[in-house]
C-alpha positions as CSV (number, residue, x, y, z in Angstrom):
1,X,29.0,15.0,19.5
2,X,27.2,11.8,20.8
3,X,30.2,11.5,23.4
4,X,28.9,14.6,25.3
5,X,25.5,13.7,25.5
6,X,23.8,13.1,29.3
7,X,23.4,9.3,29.5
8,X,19.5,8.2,29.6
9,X,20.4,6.7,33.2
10,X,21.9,9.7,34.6
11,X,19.0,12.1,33.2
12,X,16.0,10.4,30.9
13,X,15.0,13.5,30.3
14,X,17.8,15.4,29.6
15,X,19.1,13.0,27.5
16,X,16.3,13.6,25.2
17,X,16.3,17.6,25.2
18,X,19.9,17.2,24.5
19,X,19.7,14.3,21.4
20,X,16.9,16.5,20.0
21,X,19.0,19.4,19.6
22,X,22.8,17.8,18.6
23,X,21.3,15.5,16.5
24,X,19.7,18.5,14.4
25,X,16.4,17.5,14.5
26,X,14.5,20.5,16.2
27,X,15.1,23.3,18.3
28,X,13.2,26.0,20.6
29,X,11.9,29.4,19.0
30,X,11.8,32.9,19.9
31,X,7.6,32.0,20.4
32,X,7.0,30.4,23.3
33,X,6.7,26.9,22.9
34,X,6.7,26.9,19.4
35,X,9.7,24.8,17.6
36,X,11.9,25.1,14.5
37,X,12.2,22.0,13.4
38,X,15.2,21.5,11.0
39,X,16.0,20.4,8.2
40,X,17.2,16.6,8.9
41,X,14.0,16.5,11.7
42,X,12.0,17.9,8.6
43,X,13.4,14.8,6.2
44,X,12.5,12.2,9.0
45,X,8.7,13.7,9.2
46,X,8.6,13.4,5.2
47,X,9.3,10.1,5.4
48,X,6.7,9.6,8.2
49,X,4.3,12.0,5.8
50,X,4.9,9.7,2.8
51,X,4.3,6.3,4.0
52,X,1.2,7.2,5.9
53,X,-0.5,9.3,2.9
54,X,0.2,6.4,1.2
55,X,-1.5,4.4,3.1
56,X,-3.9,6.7,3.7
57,X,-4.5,6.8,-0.1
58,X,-4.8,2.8,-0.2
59,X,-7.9,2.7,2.1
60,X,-9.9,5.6,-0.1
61,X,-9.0,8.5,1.3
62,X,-8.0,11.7,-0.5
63,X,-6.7,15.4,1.1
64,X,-8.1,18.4,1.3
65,X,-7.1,21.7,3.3
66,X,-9.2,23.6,5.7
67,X,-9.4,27.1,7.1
68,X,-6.7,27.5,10.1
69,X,-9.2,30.0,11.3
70,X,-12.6,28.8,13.2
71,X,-15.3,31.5,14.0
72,X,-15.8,31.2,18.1
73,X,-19.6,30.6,17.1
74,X,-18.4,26.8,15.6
75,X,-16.4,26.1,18.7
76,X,-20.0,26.3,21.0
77,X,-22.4,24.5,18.9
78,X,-20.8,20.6,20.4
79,X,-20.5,21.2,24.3
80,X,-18.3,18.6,25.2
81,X,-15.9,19.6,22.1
82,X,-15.8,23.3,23.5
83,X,-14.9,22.2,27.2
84,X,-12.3,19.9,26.1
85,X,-10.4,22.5,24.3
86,X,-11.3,25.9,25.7
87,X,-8.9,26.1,27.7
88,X,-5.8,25.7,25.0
89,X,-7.3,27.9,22.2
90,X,-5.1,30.9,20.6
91,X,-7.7,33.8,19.9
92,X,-8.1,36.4,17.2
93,X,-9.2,39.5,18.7
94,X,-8.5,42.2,15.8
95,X,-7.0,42.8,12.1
96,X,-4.8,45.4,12.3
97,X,-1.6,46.9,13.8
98,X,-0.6,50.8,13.7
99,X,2.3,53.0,15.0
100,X,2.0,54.5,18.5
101,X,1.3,57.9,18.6
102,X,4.3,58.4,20.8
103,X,6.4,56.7,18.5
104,X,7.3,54.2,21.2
105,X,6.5,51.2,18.6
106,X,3.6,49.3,17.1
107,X,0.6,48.3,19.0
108,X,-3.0,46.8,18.6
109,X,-5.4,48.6,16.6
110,X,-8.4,49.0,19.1
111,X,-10.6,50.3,15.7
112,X,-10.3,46.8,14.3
113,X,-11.5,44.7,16.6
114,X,-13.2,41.7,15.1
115,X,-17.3,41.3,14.9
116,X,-16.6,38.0,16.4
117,X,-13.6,36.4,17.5
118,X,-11.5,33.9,15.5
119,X,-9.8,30.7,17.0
120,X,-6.5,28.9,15.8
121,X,-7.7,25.7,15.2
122,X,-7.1,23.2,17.9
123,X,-8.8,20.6,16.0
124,X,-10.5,21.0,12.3
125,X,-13.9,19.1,13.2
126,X,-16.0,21.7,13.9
127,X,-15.4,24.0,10.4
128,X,-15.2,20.7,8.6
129,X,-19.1,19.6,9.6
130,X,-20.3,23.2,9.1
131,X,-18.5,22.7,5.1
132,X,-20.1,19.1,4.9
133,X,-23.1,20.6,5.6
134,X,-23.5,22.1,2.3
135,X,-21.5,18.9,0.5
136,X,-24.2,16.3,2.1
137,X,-27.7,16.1,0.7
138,X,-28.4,12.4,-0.1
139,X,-27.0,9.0,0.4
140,X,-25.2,9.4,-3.0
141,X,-22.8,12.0,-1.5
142,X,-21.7,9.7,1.1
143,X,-19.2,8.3,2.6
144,X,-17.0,11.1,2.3
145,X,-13.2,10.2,3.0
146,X,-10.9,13.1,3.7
147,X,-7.9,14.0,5.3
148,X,-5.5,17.2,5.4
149,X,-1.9,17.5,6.6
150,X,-1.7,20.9,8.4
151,X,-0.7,22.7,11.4
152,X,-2.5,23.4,15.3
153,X,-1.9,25.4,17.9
154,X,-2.9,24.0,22.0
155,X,-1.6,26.7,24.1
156,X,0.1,24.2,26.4
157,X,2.5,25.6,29.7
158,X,5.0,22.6,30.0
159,X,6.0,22.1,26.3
160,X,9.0,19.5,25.3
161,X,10.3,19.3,21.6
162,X,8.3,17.2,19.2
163,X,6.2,15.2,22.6
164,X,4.2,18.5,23.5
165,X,4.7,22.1,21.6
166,X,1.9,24.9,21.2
167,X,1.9,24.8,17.8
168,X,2.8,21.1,15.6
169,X,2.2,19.2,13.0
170,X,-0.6,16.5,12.1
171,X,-3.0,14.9,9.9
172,X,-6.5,14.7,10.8
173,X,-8.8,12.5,8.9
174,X,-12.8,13.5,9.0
175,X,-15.2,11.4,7.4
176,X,-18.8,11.0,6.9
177,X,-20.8,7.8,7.0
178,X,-24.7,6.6,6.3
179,X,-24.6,4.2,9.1
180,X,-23.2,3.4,12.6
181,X,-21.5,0.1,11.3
182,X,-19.6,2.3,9.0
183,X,-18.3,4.4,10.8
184,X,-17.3,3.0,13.9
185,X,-15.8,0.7,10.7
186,X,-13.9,3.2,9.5
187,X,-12.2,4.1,13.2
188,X,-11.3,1.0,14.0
189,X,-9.7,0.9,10.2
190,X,-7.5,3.8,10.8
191,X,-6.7,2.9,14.0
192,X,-5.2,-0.5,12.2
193,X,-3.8,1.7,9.7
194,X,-1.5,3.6,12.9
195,X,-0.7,0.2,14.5
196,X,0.7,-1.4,11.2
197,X,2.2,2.2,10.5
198,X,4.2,2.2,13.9
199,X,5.4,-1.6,13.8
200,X,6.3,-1.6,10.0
201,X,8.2,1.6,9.4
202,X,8.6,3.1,13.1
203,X,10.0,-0.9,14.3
204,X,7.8,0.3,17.2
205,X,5.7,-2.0,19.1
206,X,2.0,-0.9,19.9
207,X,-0.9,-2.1,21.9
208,X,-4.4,-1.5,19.8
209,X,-7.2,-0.4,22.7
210,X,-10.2,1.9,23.7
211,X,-10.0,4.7,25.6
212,X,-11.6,5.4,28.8
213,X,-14.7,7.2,29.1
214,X,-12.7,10.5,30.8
215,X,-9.9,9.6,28.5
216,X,-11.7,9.8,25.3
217,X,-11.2,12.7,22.9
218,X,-13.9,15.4,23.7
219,X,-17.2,15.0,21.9
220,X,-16.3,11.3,21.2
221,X,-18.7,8.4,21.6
222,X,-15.6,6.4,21.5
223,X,-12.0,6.8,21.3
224,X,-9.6,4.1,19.6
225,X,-5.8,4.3,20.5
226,X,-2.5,2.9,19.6
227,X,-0.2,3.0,22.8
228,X,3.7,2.4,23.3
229,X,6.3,1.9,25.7
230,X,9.5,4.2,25.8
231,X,12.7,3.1,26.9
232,X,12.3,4.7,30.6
233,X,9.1,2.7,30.9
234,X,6.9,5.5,30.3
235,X,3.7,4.8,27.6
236,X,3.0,7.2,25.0
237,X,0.1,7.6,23.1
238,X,0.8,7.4,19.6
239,X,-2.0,7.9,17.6
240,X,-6.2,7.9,18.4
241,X,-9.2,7.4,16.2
242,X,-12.8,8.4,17.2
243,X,-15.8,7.0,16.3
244,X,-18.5,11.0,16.9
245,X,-21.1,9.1,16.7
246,X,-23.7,12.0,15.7
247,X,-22.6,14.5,17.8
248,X,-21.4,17.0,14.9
249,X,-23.7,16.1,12.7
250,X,-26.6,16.9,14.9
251,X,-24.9,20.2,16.2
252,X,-24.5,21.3,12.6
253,X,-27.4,20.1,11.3
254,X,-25.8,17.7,8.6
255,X,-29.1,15.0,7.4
256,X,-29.1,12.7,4.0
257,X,-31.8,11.8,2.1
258,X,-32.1,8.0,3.1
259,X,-33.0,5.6,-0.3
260,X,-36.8,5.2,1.2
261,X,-37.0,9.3,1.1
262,X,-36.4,10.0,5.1
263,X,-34.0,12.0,6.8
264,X,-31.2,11.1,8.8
265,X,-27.9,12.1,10.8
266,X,-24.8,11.7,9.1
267,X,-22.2,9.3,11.2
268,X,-18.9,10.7,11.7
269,X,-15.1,9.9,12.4
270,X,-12.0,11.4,13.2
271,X,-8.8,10.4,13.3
272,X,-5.0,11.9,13.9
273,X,-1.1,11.4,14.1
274,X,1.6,14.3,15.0
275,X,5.3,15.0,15.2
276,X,4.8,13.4,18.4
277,X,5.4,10.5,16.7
278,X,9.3,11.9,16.3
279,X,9.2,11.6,20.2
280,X,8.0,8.3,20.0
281,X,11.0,7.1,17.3
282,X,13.7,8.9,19.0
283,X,12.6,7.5,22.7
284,X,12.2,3.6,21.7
285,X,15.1,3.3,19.7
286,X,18.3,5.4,20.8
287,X,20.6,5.2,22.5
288,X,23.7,7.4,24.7
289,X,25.7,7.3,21.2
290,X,22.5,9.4,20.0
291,X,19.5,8.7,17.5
292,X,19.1,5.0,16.3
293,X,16.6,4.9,13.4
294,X,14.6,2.3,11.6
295,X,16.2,2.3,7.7
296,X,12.9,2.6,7.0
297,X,12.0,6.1,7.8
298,X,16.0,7.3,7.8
299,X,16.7,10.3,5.3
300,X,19.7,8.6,4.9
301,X,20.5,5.0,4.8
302,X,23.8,4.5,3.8
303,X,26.4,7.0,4.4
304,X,30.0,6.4,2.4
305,X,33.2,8.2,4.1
306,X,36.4,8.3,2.1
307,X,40.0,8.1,4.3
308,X,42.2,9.7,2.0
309,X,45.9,11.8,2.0
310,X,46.0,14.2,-0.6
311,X,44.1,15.8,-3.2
312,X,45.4,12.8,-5.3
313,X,44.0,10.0,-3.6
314,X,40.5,12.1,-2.7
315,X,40.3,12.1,-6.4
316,X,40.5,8.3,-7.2
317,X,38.0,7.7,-4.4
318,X,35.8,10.1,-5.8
319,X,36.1,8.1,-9.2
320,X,35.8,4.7,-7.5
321,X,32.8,5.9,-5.3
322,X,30.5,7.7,-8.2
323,X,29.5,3.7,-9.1
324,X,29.2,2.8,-5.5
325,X,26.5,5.2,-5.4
326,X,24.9,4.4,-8.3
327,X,24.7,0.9,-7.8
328,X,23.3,1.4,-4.3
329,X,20.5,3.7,-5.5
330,X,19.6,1.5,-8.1
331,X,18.4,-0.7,-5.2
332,X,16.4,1.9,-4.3
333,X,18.8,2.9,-1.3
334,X,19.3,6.2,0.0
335,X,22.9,7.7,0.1
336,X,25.0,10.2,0.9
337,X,28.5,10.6,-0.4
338,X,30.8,12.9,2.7
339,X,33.7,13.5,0.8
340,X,34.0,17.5,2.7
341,X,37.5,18.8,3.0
342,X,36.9,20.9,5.9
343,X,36.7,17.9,8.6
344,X,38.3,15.0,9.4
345,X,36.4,11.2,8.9
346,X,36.6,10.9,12.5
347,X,34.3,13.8,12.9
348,X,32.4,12.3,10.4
349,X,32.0,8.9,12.4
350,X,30.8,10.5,15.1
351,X,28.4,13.0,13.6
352,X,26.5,9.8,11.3
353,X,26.8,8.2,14.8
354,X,24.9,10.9,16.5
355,X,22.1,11.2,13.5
356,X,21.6,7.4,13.4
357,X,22.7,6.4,9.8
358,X,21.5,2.5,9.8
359,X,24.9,1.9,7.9
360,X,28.6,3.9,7.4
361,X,30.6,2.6,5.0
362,X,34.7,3.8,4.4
363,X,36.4,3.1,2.0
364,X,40.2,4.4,1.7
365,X,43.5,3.0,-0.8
366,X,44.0,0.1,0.9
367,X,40.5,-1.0,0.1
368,X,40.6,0.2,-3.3
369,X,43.2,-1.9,-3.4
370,X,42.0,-5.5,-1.9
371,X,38.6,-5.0,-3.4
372,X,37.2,-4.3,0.1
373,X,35.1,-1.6,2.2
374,X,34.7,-1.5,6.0
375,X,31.1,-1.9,6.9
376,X,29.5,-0.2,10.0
377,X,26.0,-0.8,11.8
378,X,24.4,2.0,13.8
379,X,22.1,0.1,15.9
380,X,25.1,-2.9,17.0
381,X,28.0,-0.8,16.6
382,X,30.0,-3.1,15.1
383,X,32.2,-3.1,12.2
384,X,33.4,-5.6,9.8
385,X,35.4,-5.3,6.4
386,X,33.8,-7.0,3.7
387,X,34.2,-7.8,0.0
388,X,33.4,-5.4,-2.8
389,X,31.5,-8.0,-4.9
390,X,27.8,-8.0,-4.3
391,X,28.0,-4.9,-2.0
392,X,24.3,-4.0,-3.1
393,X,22.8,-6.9,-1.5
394,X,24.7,-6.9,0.9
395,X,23.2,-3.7,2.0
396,X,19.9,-4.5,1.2
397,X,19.9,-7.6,3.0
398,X,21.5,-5.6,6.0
399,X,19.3,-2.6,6.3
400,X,16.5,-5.2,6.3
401,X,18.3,-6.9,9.4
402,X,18.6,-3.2,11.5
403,X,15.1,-2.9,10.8
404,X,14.2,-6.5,11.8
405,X,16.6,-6.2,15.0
406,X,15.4,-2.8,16.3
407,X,11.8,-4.3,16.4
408,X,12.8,-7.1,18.0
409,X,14.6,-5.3,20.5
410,X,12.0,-2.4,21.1
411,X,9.0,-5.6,21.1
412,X,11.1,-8.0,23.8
413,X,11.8,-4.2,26.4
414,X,8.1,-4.2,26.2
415,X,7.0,-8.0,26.5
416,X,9.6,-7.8,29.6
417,X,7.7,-4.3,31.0
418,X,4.2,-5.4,31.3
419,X,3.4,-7.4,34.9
420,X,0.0,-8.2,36.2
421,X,-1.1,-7.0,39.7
422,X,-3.8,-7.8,41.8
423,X,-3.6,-5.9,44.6
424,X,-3.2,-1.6,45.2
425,X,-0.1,-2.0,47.2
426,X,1.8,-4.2,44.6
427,X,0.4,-1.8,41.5
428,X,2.4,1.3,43.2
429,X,5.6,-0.8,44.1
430,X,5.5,-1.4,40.4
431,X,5.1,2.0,39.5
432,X,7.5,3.2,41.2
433,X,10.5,0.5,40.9
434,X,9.7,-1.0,37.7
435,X,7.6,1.2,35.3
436,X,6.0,0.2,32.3
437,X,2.4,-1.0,31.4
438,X,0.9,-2.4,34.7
439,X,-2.2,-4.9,33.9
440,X,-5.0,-4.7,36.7
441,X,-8.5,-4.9,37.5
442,X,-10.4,-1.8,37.5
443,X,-14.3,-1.3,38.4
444,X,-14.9,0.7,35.1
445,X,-15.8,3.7,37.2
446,X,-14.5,7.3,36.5
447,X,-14.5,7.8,40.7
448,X,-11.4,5.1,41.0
449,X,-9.6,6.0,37.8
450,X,-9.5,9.2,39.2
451,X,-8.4,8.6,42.8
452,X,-6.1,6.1,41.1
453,X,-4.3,8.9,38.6
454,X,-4.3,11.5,42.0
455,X,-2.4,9.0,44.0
456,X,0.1,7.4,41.5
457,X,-0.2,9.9,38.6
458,X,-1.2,7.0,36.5
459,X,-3.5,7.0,33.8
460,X,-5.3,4.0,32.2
461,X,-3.7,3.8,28.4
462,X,-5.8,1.4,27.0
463,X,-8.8,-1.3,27.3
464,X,-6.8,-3.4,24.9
465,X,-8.9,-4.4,22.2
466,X,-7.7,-8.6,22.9
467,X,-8.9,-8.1,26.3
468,X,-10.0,-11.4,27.8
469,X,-13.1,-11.6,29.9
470,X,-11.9,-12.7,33.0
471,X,-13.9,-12.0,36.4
472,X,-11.6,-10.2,39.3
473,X,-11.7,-7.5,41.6
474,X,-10.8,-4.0,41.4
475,X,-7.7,-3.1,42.8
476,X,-8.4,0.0,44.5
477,X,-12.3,0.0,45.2
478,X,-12.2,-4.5,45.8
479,X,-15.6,-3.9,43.5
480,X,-16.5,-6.4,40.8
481,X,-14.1,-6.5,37.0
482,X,-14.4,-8.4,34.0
483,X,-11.1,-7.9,32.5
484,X,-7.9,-6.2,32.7
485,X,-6.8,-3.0,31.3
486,X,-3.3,-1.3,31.2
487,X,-2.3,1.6,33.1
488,X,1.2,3.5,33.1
489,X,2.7,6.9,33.5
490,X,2.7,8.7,30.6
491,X,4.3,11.2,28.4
């Protein structure tokens, strides 16, 4: 179990590949760089899914579902959109499969080839404007405020489990405004929306910026993002909202009937999340013992183990346990019972170890007996018996505390991982030795954030949204800079 996992300072990487696999969240398929992911992985996601279509649901929105399919036609009409994604697109050549004629198998039709080639959708905005075409007439019709949960395909080389797969899943929001102010509104809303997401239920701190201009998503006027720090000092981009501006609109020919009887471009946004975001929970909080995760988003929160000899005493701490569990899910508190013959509780310990239950409960006749349970916390490792009276609360006040601690934790590894530079030569000892965000100057040119991300595979994560105007110098090109912005390796 945990025991045999790599340790994260031995192999970062390996640790993770291994965690994502004995911890049962996901594994690799027979397509290339397409995952299953399974069923306790799945049960994390829902949670994820749940909160944030909440939440989604609280600011307007409501879901819809779009064709997986895009006509190649769609894909030209925004030019920056195309290039940013042509080189990842799945294509649909023909319809139809037959047997060889020299029975050696099944093979392509070459009669049903396709009047024009369909894509698997990278991204849903360009089918979405053509349909909002038809659903946009007048300023009555607007804002529209949708979202759909669904799966895409990026035909990426390097894939990793959950961080970067050719096919995942995602939510992708799309909505239509009658003005600028609206719209660019509604991104930085959603963008809010991830950050609160991330801290409240993921216990993961995030830094709220803007993209750069090469960094943006492609056919963006701007690009909001939510960025985090993993525990090898890596950032990872957790979620990104874009304000379009009236790119789509104007290459699909979406207008409204103004209120004084003109015509004008609708104003669009889009906005997205992934199973990336698994990555992101698995990487800030575990730890060599295996997944640590917030009791907010765990399947399970409370998992009860029974130490028993005999069939006899088995069935008294069945008996005795039925009201523990009620009790507990009357608090609204997720549990599972493991009272399975077949292995023994100290394979149990390690297993609930490994798949990060925030809290492990055993009971066995000696605490039946003294009114007593033995109490165990995933993310401290520590154990203490305690009384059976007001076990509930207890609980409660405990699974609140994990989820308290592990943002604490996770917020003071990233306060201690940002450093300020001013100089080129300090910037890549700090790279190299220390990792993490790196504040620093830059000239706000695509030239040096290029040479920069050539020399030092850095990237610029974010213009953080607090950024204080404060004059400098560049610290590669020595040219003017008004304010700092964060770069970092990333994943």
């Amino acid at each position: 179990m945990g025991k045999n996992l790599t340790s994260r300072a031995e192999d970062y990487s390996k640790w993770y590949n291994e965690l994502v696999v004995k911890a049962d969240l996901a594994e690799n398929s027979g397509v290339r760089g397409c995952m299953v992911i399974k069923p306790y992985g799945f049960a994390i996601w829902e949670k994820m899914q749940q909160a944030l279509d909440q939440m989604f649901k609280d600011t307007g929105h409501e879901n819809v579902y779009f064709p997986i399919f895009i006509p190649k036609s769609y894909l030209s009409k925004e030019a920056s959109h195309v290039e940013g994604f042509a080189k990842e697109c799945a294509v649909v050549t023909h319809y139809r499969l037959k047997n060889a004629e020299d029975g050696s198998g099944i093979v392509v039709d070459e009669d049903a080839k396709l009047e024009e080639e369909l894509i698997v959708r990278p991204t849903s905005e360009t089918i979405i404007w053509d349909t909002y075409r038809k659903w946009i007439q007048s300023y009555r019709d607007l804002p529209l405020l949708y979202n759909q949960w669904a799966n895409v395909v990026r035909w990426e080389m390097r894939t990793r489990l959950f961080l970067r797969t050719a096919e995942f899943l995602w939510q992708e929001g799309h909505t239509a405004h009658a003005t600028r102010e609206e719209a660019l509104a509604e991104a930085e809303k959603m963008n809010n929306v991830y950050a609160e997401f991330a801290e409240s239920f993921m216990a993961m701190p995030v830094i709220k910026g803007l993209k750069s201009e090469s960094e943006r998503f492609a056919g963006a006027e701007e690009t909001y993002c939510i960025e985090a720090l993993m525990q090898d000092g890596k950032a990872l981009q957790a979620g990104t909202s874009h304000f379009l501006g009236q790119n789509f609109a104007k290459a699909f020919d979406v207008k409204y009937a103004t209120k004084e009887g003109g015509q004008e471009y609708v104003w669009a946004t889009s906005w997205g999340v992934s199973t990336r975001l698994m990555g992101a929970l698995i990487m800030t909080h575990s730890d060599d013992h295996g997944l640590v995760l917030p009791p907010k988003l765990a399947p399970t929160q409370v998992v009860i183990v029974p130490i028993y000899k005999g069939e006899e005493q088995l069935n008294e701490l069945n008996a005795h346990v039925e009201g523990l569990v009620k009790e507990l899910r009357s608090k609204g508190i997720s549990v599972k019972y493991d009272n399975r013959d077949t292995h023994k509780p100290g394979f149990k310990f390690n297993e609930y170890e490994l798949k990060g239950v925030p809290l492990r409960i055993a009971i066995g006749p000696r605490d039946l007996e003294n009114g007593t349970y033995e109490l165990a916390r995933r993310d401290t490792l520590t154990k203490e018996t305690v009384s059976a009276d007001g076990i509930s609360e207890l609980v409660v006040k405990l699974l609140d505390e994990i989820q308290e601690n592990l943002w604490t934790k996770a917020l003071n590894h990233r306060s201690e991982n940002i450093t300020e530079v001013e100089d080129y030569d300090t910037f890549k000892q700090v790279l190299d030795q220390k990792g993490g965000f790196v504040s620093a100057h830059w000239d706000g040119t695509a030239e040096t954030e290029d040479r920069i991300k050539e020399e030092t595979k850095a990237t610029i994560r974010c213009i953080p949204l607090d950024q204080k105007r404060e004059e400098g110098s560049c610290i590669y090109s020595g040219k003017p800079s008004t304010g700092r912005v964060l770069f970092a390796k990333a994943y």
